[in-house]
C-alpha positions in Angstrom: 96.7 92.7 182.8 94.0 91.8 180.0 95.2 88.7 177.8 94.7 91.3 175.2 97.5 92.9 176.7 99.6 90.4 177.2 99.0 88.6 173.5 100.3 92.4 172.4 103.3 93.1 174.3 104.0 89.0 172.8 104.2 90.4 169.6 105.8 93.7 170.2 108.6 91.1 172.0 108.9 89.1 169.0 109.8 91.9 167.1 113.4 92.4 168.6 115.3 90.6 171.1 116.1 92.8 174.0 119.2 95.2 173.6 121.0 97.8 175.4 119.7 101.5 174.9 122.1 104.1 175.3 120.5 107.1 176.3 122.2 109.6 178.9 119.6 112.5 179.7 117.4 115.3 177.7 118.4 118.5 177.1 116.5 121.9 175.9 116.7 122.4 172.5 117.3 126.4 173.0 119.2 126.5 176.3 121.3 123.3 176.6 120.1 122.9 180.1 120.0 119.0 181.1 117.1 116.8 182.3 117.0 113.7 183.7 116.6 110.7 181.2 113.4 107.9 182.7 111.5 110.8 183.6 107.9 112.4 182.8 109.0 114.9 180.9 106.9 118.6 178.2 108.8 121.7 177.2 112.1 123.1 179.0 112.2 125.6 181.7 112.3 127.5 178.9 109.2 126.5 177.4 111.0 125.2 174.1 111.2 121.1 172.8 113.6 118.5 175.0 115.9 116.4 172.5 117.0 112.8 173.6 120.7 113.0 174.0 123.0 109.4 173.5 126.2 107.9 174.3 126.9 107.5 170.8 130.5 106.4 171.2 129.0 102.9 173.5 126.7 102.9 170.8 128.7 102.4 168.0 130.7 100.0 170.1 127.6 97.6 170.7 126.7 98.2 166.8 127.6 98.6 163.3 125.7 99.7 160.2 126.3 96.6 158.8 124.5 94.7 162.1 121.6 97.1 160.9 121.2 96.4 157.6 121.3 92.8 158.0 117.7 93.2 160.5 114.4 93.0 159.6 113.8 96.1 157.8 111.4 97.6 160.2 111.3 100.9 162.5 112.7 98.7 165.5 115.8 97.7 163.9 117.4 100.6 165.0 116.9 100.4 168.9 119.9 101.3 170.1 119.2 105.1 168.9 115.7 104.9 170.0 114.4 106.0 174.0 112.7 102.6 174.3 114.6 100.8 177.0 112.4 97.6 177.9 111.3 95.4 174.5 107.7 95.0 176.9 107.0 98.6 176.3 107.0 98.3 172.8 103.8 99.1 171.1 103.3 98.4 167.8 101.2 97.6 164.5 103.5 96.8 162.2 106.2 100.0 161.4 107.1 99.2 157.8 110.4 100.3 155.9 108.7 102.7 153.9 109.8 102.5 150.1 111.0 104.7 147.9 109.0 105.1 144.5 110.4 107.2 141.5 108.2 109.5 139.6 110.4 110.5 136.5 107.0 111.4 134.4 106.0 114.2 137.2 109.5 114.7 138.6 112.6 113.7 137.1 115.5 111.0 136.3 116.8 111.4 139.9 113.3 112.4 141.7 112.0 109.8 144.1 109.6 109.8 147.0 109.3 108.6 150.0 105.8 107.0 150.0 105.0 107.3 153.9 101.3 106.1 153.7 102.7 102.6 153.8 102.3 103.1 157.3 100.3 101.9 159.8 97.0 104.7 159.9 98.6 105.5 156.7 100.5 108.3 157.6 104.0 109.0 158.7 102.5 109.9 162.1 102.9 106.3 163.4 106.3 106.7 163.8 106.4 109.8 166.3 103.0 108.2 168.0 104.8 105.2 168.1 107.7 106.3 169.8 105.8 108.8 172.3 103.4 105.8 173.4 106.0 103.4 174.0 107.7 105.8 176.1 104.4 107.2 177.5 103.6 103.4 179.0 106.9 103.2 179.9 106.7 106.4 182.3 103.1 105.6 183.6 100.9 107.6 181.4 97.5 106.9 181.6 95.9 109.1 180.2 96.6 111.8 177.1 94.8 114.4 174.6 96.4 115.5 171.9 95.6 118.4 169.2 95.3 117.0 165.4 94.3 118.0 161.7 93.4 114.6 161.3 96.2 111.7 160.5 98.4 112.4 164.2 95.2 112.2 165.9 94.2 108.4 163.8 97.5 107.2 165.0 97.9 108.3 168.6 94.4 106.6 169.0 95.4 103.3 167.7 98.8 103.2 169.7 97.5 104.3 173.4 94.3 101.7 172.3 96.3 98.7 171.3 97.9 99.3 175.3 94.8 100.4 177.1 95.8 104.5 177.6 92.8 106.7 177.4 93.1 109.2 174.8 91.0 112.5 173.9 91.3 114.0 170.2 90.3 117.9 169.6 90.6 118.2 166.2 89.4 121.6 163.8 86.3 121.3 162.8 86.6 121.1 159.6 88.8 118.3 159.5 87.8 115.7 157.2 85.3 113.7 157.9 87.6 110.4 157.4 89.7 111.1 159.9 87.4 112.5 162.7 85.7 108.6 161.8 88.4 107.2 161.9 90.5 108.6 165.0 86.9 107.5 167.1 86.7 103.9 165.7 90.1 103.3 167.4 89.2 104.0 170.7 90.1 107.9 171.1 86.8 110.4 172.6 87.0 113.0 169.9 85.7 116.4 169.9 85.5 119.2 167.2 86.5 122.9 167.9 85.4 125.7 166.3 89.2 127.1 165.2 92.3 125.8 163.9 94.9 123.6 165.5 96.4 125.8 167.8 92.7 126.2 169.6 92.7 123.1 170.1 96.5 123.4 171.4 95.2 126.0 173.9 92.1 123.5 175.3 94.8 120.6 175.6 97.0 123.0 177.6 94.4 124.1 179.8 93.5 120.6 180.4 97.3 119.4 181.0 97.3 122.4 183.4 94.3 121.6 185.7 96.0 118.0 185.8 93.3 115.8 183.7 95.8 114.7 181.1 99.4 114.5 179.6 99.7 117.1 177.1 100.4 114.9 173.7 100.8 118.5 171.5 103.6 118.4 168.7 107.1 118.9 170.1 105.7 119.4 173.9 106.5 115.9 174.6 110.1 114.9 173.7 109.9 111.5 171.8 107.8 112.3 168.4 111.0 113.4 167.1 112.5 110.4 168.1 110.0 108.1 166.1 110.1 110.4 163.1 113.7 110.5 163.1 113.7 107.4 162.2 113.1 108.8 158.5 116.4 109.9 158.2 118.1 106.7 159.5 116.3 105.0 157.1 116.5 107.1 154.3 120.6 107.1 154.7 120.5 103.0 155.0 118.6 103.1 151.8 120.7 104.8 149.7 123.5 102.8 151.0 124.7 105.6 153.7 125.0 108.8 151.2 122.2 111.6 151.4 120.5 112.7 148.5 121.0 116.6 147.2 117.8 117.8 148.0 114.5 116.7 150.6 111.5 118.5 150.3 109.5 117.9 153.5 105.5 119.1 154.5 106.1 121.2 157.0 103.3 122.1 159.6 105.0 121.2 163.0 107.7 120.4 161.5 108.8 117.3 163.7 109.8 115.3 161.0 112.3 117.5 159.5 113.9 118.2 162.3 114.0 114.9 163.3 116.1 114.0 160.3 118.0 116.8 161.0 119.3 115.1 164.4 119.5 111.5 162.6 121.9 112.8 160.2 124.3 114.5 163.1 123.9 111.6 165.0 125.0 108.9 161.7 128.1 111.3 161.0 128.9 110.8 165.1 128.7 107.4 164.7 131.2 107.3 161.9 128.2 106.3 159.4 128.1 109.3 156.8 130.2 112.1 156.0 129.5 115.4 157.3 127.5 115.8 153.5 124.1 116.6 154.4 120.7 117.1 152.1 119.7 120.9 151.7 116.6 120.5 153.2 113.6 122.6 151.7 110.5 123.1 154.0 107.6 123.1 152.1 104.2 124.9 153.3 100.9 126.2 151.3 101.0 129.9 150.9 98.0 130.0 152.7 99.5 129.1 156.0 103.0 129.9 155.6 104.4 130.8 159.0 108.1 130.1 158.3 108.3 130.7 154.6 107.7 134.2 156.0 110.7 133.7 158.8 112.7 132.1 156.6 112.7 134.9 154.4 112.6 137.6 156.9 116.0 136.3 158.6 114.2 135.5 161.9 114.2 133.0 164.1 110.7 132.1 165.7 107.8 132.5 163.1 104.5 134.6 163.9 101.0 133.7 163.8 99.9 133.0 160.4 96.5 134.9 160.7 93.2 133.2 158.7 95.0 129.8 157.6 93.4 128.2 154.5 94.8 125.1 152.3 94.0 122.0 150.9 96.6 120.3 152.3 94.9 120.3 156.1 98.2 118.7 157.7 100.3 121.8 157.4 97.7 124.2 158.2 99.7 124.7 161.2 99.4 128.6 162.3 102.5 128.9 164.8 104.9 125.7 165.6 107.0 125.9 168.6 109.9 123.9 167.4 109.7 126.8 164.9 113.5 127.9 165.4 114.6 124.5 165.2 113.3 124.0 161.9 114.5 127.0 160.7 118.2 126.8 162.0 118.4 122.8 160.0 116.9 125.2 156.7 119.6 127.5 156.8 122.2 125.2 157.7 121.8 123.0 155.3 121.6 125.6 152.8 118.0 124.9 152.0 114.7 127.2 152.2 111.3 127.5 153.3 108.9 127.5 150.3 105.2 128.2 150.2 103.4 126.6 147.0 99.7 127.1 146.3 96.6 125.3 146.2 96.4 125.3 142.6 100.0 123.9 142.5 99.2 121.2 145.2 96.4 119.9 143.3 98.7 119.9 139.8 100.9 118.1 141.5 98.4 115.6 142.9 97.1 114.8 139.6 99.9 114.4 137.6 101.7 112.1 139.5 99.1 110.0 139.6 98.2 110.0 136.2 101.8 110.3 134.9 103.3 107.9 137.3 100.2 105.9 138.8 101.3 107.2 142.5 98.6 108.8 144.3 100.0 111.4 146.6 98.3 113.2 149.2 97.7 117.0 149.1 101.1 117.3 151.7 102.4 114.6 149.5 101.8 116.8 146.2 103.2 120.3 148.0 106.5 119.0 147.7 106.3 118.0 144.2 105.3 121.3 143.4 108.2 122.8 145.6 110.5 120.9 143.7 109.3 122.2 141.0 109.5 125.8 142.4 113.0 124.9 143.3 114.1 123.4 139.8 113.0 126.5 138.0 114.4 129.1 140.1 117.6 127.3 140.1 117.5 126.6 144.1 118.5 122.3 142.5 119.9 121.1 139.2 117.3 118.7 137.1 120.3 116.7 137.8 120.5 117.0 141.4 119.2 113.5 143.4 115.6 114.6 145.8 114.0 112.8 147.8 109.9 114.2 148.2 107.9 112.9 151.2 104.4 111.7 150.7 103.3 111.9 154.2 99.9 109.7 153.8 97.7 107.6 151.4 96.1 109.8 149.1 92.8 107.2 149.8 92.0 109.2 152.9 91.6 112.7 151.1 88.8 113.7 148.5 89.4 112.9 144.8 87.5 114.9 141.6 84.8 112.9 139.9 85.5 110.2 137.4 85.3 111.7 134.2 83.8 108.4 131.9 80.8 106.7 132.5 79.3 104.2 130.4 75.5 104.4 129.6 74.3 100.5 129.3 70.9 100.9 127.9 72.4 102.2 124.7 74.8 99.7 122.3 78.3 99.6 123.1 81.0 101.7 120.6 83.9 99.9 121.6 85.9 101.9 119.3 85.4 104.9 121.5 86.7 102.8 124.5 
């Protein structure tokens, strides 16, 4: 072991003391069929997402919300509902409670967000590529690709680098420039492709297949919705254990989402919450709207979405295979999918900035557009509580021109200033 490796799984230690984990086994999110728990594990039998299943009752024995909220506010405080067994697998850079900001010039009174880009690679993607690293070097991994519009790719690469697993990065090849920089700074081999995301699904698969890597695609490992379910606990401690009225979430994959969706059942198991839960609105571009269209066609696995185009690159996501999942935590929750457009994502964008100095991402800015979609066709109350997730810094995405300039050969008019 490198002392570079060892000096890093000394801090990751230092982050928590080690505590019992309480998982049983996995189980297919479509069948119910079981799998073995401490096993290399992708889709089902049935080629759908494994959930992480718990002993919740030994789990709320060993600890109480109160025992949480007194911890450092970080992703790790909640161990005991997280896969990681061993504290030495722990990888990380830093997982921050992300805060919540309110935007009542661009929103409302009772609109806040949830600024994810407080995160290390500053997207909310270091929390699932937290998770499925930790438990990738846990179960041997040594090598992974991965599928990315940009921001999942940035963050796998500096997890597997920070504990020496090889990583390649297909990425569209129009992805911003940023991130393709970015993702091969921090170690990762990336590659363009001439398609969208889901070619460079297919080339990950085939790789996976002919045994050169562990496929690392959204949902077809089973711990990205652990790390991103780590939203909703926190969410819930943050608001002193009661849910807001509304979320409004990017939805591409759609991890996230459901991943809340499972930290909410498991909180009400653990006696935590109530059995209230968010409605939870699904927010895509109406250029690649996939399950807007399912939603509202009362199906339950979303076609295609043929010639994708938006802004907002991380939920140009043509077909998701967690798709039914997301749709099932929509409907129960009494919620909806909502596509927004382009010209309403960049609105968005620039009013919250200049209205309430947050700079949101284009994902960031579809769901302030949805919730304002939502307000006026009476789908929330303007005095309903929502909670809008800004999935990354706005600093990684292009901005319009600066508008002022000041010439300095000619005298000053500070009256016009």
């Amino acid at each position: 072991m490198t002392a570079d490796l060892t000096a890093s799984r000394m801090v990751s230690a230092n982050l928590t003391a080690d505590r019992p984990t309480f998982v049983t086994h996995l189980e297919c999110s479509l069948t119910g069929e079981r799998y073995e728990a401490d096993r290399l594990h992708g889709l089902s039998a049935a080629g759908r997402p494994l959930l992480v299943r718990y002993d919740l009752e030994a789990a709320g024995k060993a600890v109480t919300r109160e025992a949480i909220a007194a911890r450092p506010t970080d992703l790790w405080r909640w161990r005991e509902l997280l896969p990681v067994r061993n504290t030495a697998d722990i990888v990380s850079l830093g997982e921050i409670e992300t805060p919540l900001v309110p935007i009542p010039e661009a929103g409302a009174a009772n609109v806040i967000v949830k600024d994810e880009g407080r995160l290390p690679t500053g997207s909310f993607k270091a929390r699932g590529l937290v998770m499925a690293v930790a438990m990738a070097r846990a179960l041997g991994v040594t090598r992974i690709a991965m599928p990315t519009n940009g921001n999942a790719g940035a963050a796998l690469a500096a997890y597997a680098t920070r504990c020496g697993i090889e990583t390649i990065v297909f990425c569209p090849e129009d992805t911003p420039e940023i991130n393709v920089r970015e993702i091969a700074m921090q170690g990762a081999r990336v590659w363009r492709v001439n398609g969208l995301i889901d070619d460079c699904g297919a080339i990950v698969a085939e790789g996976a297949k002919q045994g050169r890597w562990f496929d690392f695609s959204t949902l077809k490992e089973p711990y990205r919705i652990e790390g991103k379910k780590t939203m909703g606990l926190e969410l819930a401690a943050q608001l002193g254990w009661r849910l807001p009225r509304a979320i409004f979430y990017p939805t591409g994959g759609g991890t996230g989402l459901i991943g809340m969706w499972k930290a909410f059942a498991e909180l009400e198991a653990l006696g935590w919450i109530g059995p209230e839960r968010p409605k939870m609105f699904a927010v895509q571009a109406d250029g690649c709207a996939p399950i807007v269209k399912a939603f509202d066609d009362g199906v339950n696995h979303a076609e295609r979405w043929e010639n994708a185009h938006t802004i907002a690159a991380g939920i140009r996501v043509p077909r998701a295979v967690g798709d039914f999942l997301i749709l099932a935590a929509v409907r129960e929750s009494g919620g909806k999918a909502l596509a927004v457009s382009d010209a309403e994502i960049a609105r968005a964008v620039d009013d919250a900035a200049r209205k309430d100095g947050l700079l949101l991402c284009p994902e960031g800015g579809a769901t302030l557009a949805a919730y304002r979609r939502a307000l006026a066709e009476g789908l929330i109350g303007a005095e309903d509580s929502a909670v809008l997730f800004n999935c990354a810094t706005g600093l990684k995405y292009p901005m319009p021109a600066a508008d002022n300039a000041l010439d300095r050969t000619r005298p000053i008019d500070f009256d016009l200033l």
